[in-house]
C-alpha positions, 0 to 999 in steps of 0.5 A: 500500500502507498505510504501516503494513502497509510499517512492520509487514514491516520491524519483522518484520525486525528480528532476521533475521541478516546474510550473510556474504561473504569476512570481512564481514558488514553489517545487512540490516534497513532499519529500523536505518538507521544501521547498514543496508548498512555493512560490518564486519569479522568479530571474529578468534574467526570471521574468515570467519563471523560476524554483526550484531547490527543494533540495536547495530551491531556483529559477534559469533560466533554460536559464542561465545554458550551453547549452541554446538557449532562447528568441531571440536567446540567448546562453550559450555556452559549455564554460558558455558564453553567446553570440547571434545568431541572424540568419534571419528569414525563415532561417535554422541553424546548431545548432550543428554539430558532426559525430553522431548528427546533430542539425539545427533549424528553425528561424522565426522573424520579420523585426526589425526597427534597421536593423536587424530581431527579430527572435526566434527558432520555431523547431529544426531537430536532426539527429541521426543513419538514423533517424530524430527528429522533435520537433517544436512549433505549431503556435498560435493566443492566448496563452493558457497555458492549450493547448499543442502546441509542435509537436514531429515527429520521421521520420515523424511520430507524437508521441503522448507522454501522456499528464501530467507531468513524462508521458513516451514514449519510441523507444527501436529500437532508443534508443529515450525516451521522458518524459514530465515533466510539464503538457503541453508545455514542455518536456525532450527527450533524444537521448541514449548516444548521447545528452538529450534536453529539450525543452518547447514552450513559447509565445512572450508576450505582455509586450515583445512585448512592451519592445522589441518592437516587434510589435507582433499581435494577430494573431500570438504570436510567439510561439517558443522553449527555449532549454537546451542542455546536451550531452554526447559525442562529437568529438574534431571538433564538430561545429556548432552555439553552438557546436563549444563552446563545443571544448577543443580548441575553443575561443570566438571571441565574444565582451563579453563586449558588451551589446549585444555580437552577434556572426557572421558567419551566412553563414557558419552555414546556411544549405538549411532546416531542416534535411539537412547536408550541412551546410559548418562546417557539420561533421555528418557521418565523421568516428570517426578516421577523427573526431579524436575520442570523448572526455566524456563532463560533461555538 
């Protein structure tokens, strides 16, 4: 084989993620020979989750970068700050809301004894053009890494994306691509122009479940989405839980002091399921002189 054509595949591979197993994580790109096959320890913010960063050799939590929505749901606006949502549990939400894409999600949880449900983002709706986007994570009794537990549907169809990390599927109709980019359980789609998500199914452990006190039973380990968003146009009144932090003109009204800054106004976020544009902040399919045009955003 051509020496170049093998220089070529590797630098491909320069920004595949690593795998994470039990609280390390390594570089799985040859091309960093520094840093290839050497074990980290996981950052303290993600103690069992977390990735490397191959060119600087070193791990970071994917959940503390802008765009996040992890663990019980925990954010990390388009502004850097951090803030929760905790919504209700069999409840859906306006993630974000913008003339060209709408994003809710689905959040289930369970009565919490301080007044208030744990809850966590089983799937998220996307609606783009007319078509709708469903990524969600199956319900499992006990978690195995090795299965695949992430559900994707394009107009209620299910997508069988190949299994295996850099595997590829591809809507050139609607401008939709999906790559895999961990052997099971997590993915990278990206919607053309419009926004790249990346979304991986995790459970709710049983040291969590101990910690937080969850209460989780073997029945059911909860398993859910942690999100990273990256858009790429968005209006000046783009709204929503997390799409109202990516505006010029947005500030935080979130006690950032707190231990738990929580943001509140669940009821105008709720909307009555999925794929629905009722929410009260619903901008999508506004025309763009009403939206008064789109800004480039570099997140």
């Amino acid at each position: 084989m051509n020496r170049g054509w093998i220089l070529l595949g590797i630098l491909c591979l320069s920004y595949i993620p690593s795998i994470v197993r039990a609280g390390k994580a390594a570089c799985h790109d040859p091309f960093y020979g520094r840093c290839y096959g050497i074990p980290h320890t996981c950052p303290a913010g993600c103690p069992k989750l977390c990735e490397i960063d191959c060119r600087l050799c070193k791990p970071y939590c994917s959940c503390d970068r802008p765009g996040a929505v992890c663990q019980d749901p925990r954010f990390i606006g388009g502004d850097g700050l951090m803030f929760y949502f905790h919504g209700k549990k069999d409840k859906d939400f306006c993630l974000v809301s913008d003339p060209t894409v709408h994003i809710n999600a689905h959040f289930i949880g369970k009565s919490g004894k301080k007044g208030r449900d744990f809850t966590w983002v089983q799937s998220i709706g996307v609606l783009f053009g007319s078509h709708q986007l469903y990524i969600g994570a199956k319900k499992v009794s006990k978690w195995h890494e090795s299965v695949d537990n992430m559900l994707i549907q394009l107009n209620g169809e299910e997508i069988m994306v190949p299994a295996g990390m850099s595997k590829r599927w591809r809507s050139p109709v609607t401008g939709l691509k999906i790559q895999g980019i961990a052997e099971t359980n997590k993915v990278k789609v990206t919607v053309e122009g419009l926004v790249e998500i990346e979304a991986r199914v995790v459970p709710i452990s049983s040291e969590e479940s101990r910690v937080h006190g969850y209460d989780i039973t073997e029945d059911d380990c909860f398993a859910h989405l942690e999100l990273n968003f990256k858009f790429h146009t968005l209006s000046k009144r783009v709204d929503g839980v997390l799409g109202q932090t990516y505006r010029s003109s947005y500030r935080s009204r979130v006690k950032l002091a707190a231990a738990m800054p929580i943001m509140g106004g669940a009821d105008k976020f709720n909307t009555s399921h999925l794929f629905a544009t009722d929410c009260a902040v619903s901008n999508f399919g506004l025309k763009k002189g009403i939206a008064e045009g789109g800004e480039p955003l570099t997140t």
